[in-house]
Residue, then its C-alpha position, 0 to 999 in steps of 0.5 A: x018487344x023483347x023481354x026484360x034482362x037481369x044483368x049481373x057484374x062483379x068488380x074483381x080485385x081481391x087486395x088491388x081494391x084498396x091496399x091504402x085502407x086495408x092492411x094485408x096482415x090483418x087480411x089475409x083470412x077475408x081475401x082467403x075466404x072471397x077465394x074460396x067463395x069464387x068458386x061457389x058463386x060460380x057454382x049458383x051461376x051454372x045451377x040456375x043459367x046465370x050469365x055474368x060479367x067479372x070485371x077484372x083488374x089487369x094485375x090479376x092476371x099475371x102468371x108471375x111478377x116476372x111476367x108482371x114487370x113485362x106488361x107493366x105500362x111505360x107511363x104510370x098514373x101522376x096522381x097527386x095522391x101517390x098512395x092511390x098508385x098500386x105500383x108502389x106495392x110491386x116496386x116496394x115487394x109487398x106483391x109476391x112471386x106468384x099465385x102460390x106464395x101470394x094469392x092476394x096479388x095474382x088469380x089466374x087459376x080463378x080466372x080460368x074457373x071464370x072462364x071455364x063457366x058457361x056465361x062468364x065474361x071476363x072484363x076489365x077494371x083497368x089494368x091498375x085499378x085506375x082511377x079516372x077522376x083523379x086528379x093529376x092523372x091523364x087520358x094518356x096514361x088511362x090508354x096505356x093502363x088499357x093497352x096493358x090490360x089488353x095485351x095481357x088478357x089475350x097472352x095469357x086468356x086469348x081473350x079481348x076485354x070488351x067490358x069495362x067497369x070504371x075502379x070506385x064507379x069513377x065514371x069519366x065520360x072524356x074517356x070513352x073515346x080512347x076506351x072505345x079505341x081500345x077495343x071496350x064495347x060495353x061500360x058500366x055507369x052510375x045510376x041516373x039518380x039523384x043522389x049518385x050526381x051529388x056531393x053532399x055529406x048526406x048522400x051516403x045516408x040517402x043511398x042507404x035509406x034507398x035500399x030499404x024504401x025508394x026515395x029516388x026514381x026507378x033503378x029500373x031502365x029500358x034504354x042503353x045509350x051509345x056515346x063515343x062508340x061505348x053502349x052505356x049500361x046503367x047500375x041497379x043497384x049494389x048488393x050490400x053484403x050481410x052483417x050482423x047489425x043489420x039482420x033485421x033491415x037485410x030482409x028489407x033489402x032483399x025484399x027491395x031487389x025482388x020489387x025491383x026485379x019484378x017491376x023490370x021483368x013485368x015493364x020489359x025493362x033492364x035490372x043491373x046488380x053488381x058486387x065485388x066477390x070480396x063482399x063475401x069474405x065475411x059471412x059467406x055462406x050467410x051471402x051465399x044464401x041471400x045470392x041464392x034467394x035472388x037467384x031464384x026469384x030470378x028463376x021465378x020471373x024468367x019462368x013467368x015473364x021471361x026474364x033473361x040472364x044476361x052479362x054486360x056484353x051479352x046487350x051490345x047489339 
């Protein structure tokens, strides 16, 4: 019987995450600091053998916008809501020339540094930053938000994304098929938990309280479906990043992933933590430290139980 895994995922996006809630002007410092922590992330990762999957938006990884403009897809998303549609920023010339005059919009130098480490995987958040449940939008225009990140990964990486990670965790099973079409092996999910299934106005407050104390099942699984040509890969758990009202319940959330890990490690089962560097761009050495415990209760339960390093892709059998 195989040993346990820890899987590791990063939803990468820097200003492409959410320019309708953030305002460039007042952000510039935070999205300088998450590149700037990229790197050291990268560095943990190789100090203690970790393999990790950094699910990218397509817009990333573009040399310039001239070469941008190229792949840009000849359907755009019809949201109802409009402010959702990032192209906006690229027509309006919020997005700059290049990674030097704007490094908010364009990171193929940190993509390099990703792919340049041993373990890394580089994955798709969409081309766009799609959001699949949207209303208005449709599977037609998803596919050709794909093919886009496709055809610009392998002209600029000579790589083919396999991974996916749905933008905002919009999990839409109906889309599984045309992402499989598309060359996707591997898509994250939402934890099969209560509280990820539901809209009441609680569940923010019932997910919080889940990351001191379990109130739900385990986060913990052993099994990874297929369905419509895709292995489905469970969440774990989000790791929150540091704050400083919350220094004395961040010992207990760091105590709650140990828990975690070490029940997957001793029942030989699979633990997937995942992030966004720009969870970092406050306090990062604060969020580095809190990386670097993790890592090492990794390196803890890989010595005794044989727990494994793995990305998203590294599972798909």
């Amino acid at each position: 019987m195989p040993n346990g895994n820890f899987i590791i995922s990063l939803d990468f996006e820097l200003h492409w995450g959410a320019p309708e809630e953030w305002d460039l002007s007042q952000r510039k410092p935070y999205f300088d600091a998450t590149r700037l922590s990229i790197p050291k992330v990268l560095s943990l990762f190789s100090q203690y053998h970790i393999r990790a999957t950094w699910a990218t938006v397509g817009f990333l990884f573009a040399k310039n916008k001239e070469q941008l403009l190229q792949f840009l897809p000849k359907e755009r998303p019809s949201y109802l809501n409009q402010e959702l549609s990032y192209y906006r920023l690229i027509d309006s010339g919020e997005a700059g020339n290049d990674e030097s005059d704007d490094p908010y919009h364009f990171a193929s130098s940190l993509i390099e540094k990703i792919l340049e480490t041993e373990g890394q995987e580089l994955g798709t958040h969409t081309f766009a930053h799609y959001y699949c449940l949207e209303n208005g939008q449709n599977v037609t225009q998803f596919d050709l938000d794909l093919k886009a990140a496709q055809a610009i990964s392998r002209e600029n990486f000579n790589t083919t994304l396999r991974s996916l990670v749905f933008p905002r965790n919009q999990f839409n099973p109906e889309y599984l098929e045309v992402a499989a079409q598309n060359g996707i092996k591997v898509v994250r999910t939402n934890p099969d938990l209560w509280f990820w299934k539901s809209t009441s106005r609680f569940i923010p407050l019932a997910r919080a309280v889940d990351t001191l104390m379990p109130i739900s099942g385990s986060t913990v699984f052993h099994d990874m479906k297929m369905e419509k040509g895709v292995q489905l890969h469970k969440a774990s758990r989000f790791l929150r990043p540091y704050a400083e009202k919350e220094k004395v319940i961040r010992e207990l959330r760091l105590k709650r992933i140990f828990s975690e890990m070490t029940h997957a490690a001793k029942t030989r089962g699979n633990y997937h933590l995942w992030w966004h560097p720009h969870n970092f761009g406050y306090f990062t050495k604060e969020n580095l430290v809190d990386l670097e415990r993790i890592l090492n209760h990794f390196k803890m339960l890989n010595e005794n139980y044989g727990f494994s390093s793995k990305n998203m892709i590294d599972l798909n059998g």
